[in-house]
N, C-alpha and C positions, 0 to 999 in steps of 0.2 A: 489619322491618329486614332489608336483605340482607346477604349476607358477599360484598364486590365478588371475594375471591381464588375462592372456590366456584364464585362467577359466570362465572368465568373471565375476568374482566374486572381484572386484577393493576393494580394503580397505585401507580409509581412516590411519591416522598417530595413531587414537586412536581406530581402527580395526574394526568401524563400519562400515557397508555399506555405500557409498557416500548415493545409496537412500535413507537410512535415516536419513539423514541432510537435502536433499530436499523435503522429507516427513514432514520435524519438519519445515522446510521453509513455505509450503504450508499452515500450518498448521496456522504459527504466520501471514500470510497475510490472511486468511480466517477468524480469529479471532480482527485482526486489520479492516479489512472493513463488516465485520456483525455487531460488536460493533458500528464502527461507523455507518454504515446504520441505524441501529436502534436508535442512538443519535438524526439522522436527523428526525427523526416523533416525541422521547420523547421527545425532548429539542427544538422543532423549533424554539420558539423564541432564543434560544442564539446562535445558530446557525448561525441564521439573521446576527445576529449583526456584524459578521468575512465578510459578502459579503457585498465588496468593494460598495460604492456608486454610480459607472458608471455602473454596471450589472443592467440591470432590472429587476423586481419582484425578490425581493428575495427570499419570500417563494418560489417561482417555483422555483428556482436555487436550495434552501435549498431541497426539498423536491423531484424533478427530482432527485438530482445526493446523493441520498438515494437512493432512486429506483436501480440506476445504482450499488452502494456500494453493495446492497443485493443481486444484479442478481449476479454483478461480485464474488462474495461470494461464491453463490450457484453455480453459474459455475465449481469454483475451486474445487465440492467435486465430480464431473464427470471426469473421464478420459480423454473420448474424447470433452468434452469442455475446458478442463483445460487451453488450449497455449491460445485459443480465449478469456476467462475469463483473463487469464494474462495482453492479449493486452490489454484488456479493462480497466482493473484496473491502467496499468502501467500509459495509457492515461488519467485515470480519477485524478490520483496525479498529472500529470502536470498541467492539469486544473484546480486546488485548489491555484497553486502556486501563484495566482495571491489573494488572500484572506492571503495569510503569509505575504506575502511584504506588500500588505496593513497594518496587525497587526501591523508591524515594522516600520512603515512610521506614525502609530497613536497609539501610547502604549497608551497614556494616554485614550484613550476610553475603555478600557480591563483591567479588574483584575488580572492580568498574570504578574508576574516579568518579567524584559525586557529579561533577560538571556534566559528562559525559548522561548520566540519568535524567539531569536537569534539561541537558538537550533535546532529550527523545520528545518529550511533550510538543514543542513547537515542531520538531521534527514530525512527528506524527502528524497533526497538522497540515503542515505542507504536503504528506505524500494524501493525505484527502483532496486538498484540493488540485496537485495532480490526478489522483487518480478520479476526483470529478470534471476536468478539463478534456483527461486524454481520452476517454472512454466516451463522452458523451451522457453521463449521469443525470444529465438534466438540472445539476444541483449546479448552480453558479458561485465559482469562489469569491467572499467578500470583495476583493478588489479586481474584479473582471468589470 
């Protein structure tokens, strides 16, 4: 009889490999920021309209942190860029955060149900601490 953990072969409670829960993690964060990278060049103008009034040019803001969305994308499908791509991404949702609380501070500019705005906060949230699990970020989510 083997010990699977010794083996180095760890299984999860539903007998998959952990890696692939963090392969399926990488997976929905590589898929969440190509999608959106690519929003940022087909949708610019509505884009626009979410960056806060105090930031300047928004195009540049909309259309830079595109750029970044696709890199940090394409990073994630590299091994040895992957943690760097993480960082990157992890950094680039906290810099967004200030365009949600705008939403939320001016619903009525946005055809968005307010609930729906109020979601993204924990929403965001969560895809941090995805995207600090699936990536290996070194950052451990609260309840890890």
């Amino acid at each position: 009889m083997t010990n699977d953990t010794a083996a180095g072969r760890d299984r999860s409670l539903s007998g998959n490999p952990p890696g692939r829960w963090r392969l399926a993690g990488v997976a929905f964060v590589f898929l969440w920021f190509f999608i959106g990278g690519i929003a940022h060049f087909a949708l610019t103008d509505i884009e626009m309209r979410i960056v806060p009034p105090y930031i300047p040019w928004p195009r540049a803001a909309v259309l830079i942190s595109g750029v970044f969305e696709l890199l940090g994308a394409a990073g994630l499908l590299w091994r040895p860029t992957r943690r760097a791509a993480g960082w990157g991404l992890f950094a680039l949702t906290l810099a967004v955060t200030p365009a949600h609380i705008y939403m939320l501070q001016r619903p009525e500019l946005f055809d968005v149900p307010y609930w729906v705005l109020v979601a993204r906060l924990p929403l965001q949230v969560a895809l941090l601490a995805l995207i600090a699990w699936s990536v290996g970020t070194g950052v451990k989510p609260p309840l890890a």
